[in-house]
MARDREN-50599 format. One record per residue: residue in three letters; z, y negated, x negated of N, C-alpha, C in turn. Coordinates in Angstrom, 2 decimals. Last residue first. Layout:
<sites>
   r     nc3     nc2     nc1    cac3    cac2    cac1     cc3     cc2     cc1
 ala       Z       Y       X       Z       Y       X       Z       Y       X
...
</sites>
This chain:
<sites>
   r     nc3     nc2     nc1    cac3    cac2    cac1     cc3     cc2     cc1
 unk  -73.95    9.47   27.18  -74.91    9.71   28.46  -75.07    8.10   28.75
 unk  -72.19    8.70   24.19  -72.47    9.19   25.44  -74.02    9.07   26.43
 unk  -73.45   10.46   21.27  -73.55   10.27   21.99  -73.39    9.77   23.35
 unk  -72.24   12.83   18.25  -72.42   12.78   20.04  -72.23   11.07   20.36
 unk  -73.50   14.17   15.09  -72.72   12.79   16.12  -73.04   12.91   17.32
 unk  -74.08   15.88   13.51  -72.44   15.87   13.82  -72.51   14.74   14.59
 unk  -76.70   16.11   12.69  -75.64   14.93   11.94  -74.56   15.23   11.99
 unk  -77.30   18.25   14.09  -77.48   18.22   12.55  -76.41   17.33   12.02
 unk  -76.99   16.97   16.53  -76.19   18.75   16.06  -76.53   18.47   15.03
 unk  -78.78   15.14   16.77  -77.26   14.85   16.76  -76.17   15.97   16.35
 unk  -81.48   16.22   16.58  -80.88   15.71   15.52  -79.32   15.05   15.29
 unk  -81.08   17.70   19.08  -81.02   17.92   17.62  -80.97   17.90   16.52
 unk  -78.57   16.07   20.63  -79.99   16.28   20.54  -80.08   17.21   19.18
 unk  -76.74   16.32   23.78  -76.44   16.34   22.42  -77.92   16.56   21.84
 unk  -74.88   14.24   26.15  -75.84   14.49   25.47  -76.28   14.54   24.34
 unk  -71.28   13.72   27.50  -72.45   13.95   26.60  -73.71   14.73   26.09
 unk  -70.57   14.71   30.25  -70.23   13.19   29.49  -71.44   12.94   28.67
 unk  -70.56   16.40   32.60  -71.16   16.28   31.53  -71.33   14.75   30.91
 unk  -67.35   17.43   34.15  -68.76   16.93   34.35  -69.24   16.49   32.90
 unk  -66.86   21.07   34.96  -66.99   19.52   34.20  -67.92   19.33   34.52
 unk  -67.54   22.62   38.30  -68.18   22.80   36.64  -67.45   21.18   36.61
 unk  -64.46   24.71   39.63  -65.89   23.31   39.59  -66.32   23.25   37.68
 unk  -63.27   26.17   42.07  -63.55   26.44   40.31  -64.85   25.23   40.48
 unk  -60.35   26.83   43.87  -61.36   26.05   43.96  -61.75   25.65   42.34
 unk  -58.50   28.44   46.51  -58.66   28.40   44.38  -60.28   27.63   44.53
 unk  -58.17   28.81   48.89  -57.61   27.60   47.98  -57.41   27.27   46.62
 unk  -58.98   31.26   49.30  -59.51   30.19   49.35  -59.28   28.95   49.25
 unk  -57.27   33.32   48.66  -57.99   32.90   47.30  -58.83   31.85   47.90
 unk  -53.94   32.27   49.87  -55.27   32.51   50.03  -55.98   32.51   48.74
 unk  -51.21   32.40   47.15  -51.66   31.69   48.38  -53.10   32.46   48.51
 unk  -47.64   33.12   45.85  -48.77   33.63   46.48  -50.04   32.46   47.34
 unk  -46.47   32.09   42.97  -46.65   31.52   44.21  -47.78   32.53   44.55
 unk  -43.64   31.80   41.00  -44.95   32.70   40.92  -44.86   32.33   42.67
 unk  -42.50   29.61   37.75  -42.04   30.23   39.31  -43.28   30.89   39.81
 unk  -40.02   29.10   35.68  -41.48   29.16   35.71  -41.15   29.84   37.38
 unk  -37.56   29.58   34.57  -38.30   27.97   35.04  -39.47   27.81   35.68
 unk  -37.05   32.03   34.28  -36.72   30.77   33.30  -37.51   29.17   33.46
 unk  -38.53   32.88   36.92  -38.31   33.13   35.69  -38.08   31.98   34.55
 unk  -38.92   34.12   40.58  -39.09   32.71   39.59  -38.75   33.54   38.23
 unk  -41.45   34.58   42.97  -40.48   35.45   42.17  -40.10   34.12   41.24
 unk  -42.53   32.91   45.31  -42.17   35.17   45.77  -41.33   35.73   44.25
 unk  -41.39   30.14   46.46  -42.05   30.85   45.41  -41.84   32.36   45.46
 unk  -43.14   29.29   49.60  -42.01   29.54   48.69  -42.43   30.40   47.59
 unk  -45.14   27.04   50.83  -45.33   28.03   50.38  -44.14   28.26   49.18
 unk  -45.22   24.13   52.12  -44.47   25.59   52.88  -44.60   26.83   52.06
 unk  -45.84   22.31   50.76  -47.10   22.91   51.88  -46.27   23.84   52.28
 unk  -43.73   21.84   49.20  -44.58   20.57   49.74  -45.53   21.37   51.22
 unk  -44.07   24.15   47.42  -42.96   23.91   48.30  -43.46   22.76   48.99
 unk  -46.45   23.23   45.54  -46.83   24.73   46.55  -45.65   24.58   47.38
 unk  -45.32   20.86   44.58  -47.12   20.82   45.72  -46.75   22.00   46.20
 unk  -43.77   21.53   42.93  -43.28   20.85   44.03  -44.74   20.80   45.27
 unk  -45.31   23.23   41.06  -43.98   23.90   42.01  -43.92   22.97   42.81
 unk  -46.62   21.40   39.99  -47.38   22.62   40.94  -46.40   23.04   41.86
 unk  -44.83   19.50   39.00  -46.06   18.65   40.15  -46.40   19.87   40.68
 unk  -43.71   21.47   37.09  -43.27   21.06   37.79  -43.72   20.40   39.39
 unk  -45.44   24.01   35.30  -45.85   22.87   35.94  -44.83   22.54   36.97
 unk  -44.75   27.05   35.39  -43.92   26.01   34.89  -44.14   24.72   35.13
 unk  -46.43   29.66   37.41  -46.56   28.23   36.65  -45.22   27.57   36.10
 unk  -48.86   31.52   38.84  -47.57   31.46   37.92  -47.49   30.20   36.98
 unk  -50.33   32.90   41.61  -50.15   31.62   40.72  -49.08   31.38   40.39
 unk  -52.44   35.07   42.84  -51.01   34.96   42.43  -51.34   33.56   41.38
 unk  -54.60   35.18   45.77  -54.24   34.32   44.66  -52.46   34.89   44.36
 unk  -55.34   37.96   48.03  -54.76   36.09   48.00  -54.83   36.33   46.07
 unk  -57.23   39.57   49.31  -57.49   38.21   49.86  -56.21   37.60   49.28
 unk  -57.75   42.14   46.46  -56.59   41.67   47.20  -57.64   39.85   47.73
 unk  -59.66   43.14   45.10  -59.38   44.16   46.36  -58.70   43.87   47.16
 unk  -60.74   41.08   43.24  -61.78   41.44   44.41  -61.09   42.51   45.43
 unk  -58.27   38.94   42.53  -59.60   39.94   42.06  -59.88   40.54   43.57
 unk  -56.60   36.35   40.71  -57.13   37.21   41.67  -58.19   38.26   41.30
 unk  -54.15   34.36   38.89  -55.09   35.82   38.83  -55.62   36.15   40.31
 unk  -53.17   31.88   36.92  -54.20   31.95   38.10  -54.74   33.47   38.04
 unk  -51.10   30.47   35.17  -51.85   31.83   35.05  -52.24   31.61   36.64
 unk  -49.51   27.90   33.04  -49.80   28.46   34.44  -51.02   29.93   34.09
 unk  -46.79   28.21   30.55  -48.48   28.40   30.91  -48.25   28.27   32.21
 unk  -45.24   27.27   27.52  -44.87   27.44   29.37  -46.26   26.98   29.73
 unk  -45.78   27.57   25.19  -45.36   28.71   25.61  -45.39   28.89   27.55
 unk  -46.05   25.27   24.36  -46.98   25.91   24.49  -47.16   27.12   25.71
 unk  -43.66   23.95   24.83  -44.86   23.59   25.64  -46.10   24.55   25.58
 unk  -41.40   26.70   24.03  -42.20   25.46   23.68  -43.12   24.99   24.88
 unk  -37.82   27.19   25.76  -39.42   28.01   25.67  -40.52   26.31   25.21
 unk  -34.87   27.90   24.52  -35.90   27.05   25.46  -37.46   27.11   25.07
 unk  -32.46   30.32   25.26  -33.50   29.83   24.40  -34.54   29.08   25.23
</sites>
């Protein structure tokens, strides 16, 4: 059975007791970037494949802010750009 687009996720988990990153993905461009750097996948599954790396190569950035919304633009419903 072939799994929807929806269905095929990446998942990013760390937490505070372990120094690395688990990263589970179907993203093809991810699988070939984490084999690209030497990093083999530690488990695969119907396509999807699970990569260990440092958590210092998880890197979280704010968007950037396109639009400015006023109050009279929340009333109307209309945005704006910047």
């Amino acid at each position: 059975m072939r799994l929807s687009r929806y269905q095929r996720e990446t998942c990013i988990v760390f937490n505070e007791a372990e120094d690395f990153a688990t990263i589970f993905t179907y993203r093809r461009s991810w699988q070939r970037y984490f084999e690209a750097i030497g990093n083999k996948p530690y488990r695969t599954n119907r396509g999807g494949r699970e990569y260990h790396c440092p958590k210092g190569w998880i890197k979280l950035s704010r968007p950037a802010k396109k639009y400015k919304i006023t109050s009279s633009d929340a009333k109307q419903g209309t945005l704006f750009p910047v």
